[in-house]
N, C-alpha and C positions, 0 to 999 in steps of 0.2 A: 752675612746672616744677621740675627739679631739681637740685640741686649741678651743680658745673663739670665733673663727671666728663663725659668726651666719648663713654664706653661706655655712658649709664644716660641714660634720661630717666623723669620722675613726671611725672606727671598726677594731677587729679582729676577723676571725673568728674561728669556731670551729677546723680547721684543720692548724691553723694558717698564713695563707693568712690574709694580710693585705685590708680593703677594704674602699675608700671612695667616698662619696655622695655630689657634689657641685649643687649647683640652680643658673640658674644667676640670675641678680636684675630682678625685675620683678613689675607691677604694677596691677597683678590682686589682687583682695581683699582674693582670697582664700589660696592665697599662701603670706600673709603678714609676716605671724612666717617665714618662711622660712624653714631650718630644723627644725627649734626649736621644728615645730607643729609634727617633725616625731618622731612615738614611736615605741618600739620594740614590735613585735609581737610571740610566740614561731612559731617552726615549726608545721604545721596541719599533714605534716605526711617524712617519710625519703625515699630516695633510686626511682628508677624508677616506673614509670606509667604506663598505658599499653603501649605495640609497636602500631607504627601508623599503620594503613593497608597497606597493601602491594601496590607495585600501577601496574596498568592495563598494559597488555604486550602490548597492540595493541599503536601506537606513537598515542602522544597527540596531538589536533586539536590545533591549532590558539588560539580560544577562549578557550579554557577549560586553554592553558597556559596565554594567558591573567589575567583571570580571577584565577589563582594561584597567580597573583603578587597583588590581594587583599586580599588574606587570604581568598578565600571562601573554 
């Protein structure tokens, strides 16, 4: 992991890629540890998910692309 800093945590990962995690200061009460409160998790599963669905031949209306830049 990494230095004592309590804003920053490193990792490495499994393919060796180095990886880190900074929070800025912050005065909400849920995030007081900072990292500190972050713990490792294993992985739930490896490798790809299903493929998204294909998307529709006919061009997209206004709103339907609208309403793509909310993630619906």
């Amino acid at each position: 992991m990494g230095d004592d800093d309590p804003t920053k945590v490193e990792t490495v990962l499994a393919d060796g890629r180095r990886m880190t995690l900074s929070l800025p200061p912050t005065e909400a009460q849920w995030a007081a540890d900072g990292v500190n409160a972050l713990r490792a998790v294993p992985p739930t599963h490896e490798g790809r998910g299903k493929e998204p669905p294909a998307l529709p031949e006919r061009p997209a209306l206004p709103l339907e692309v609208a309403l793509l830049g909310f993630g619906a």
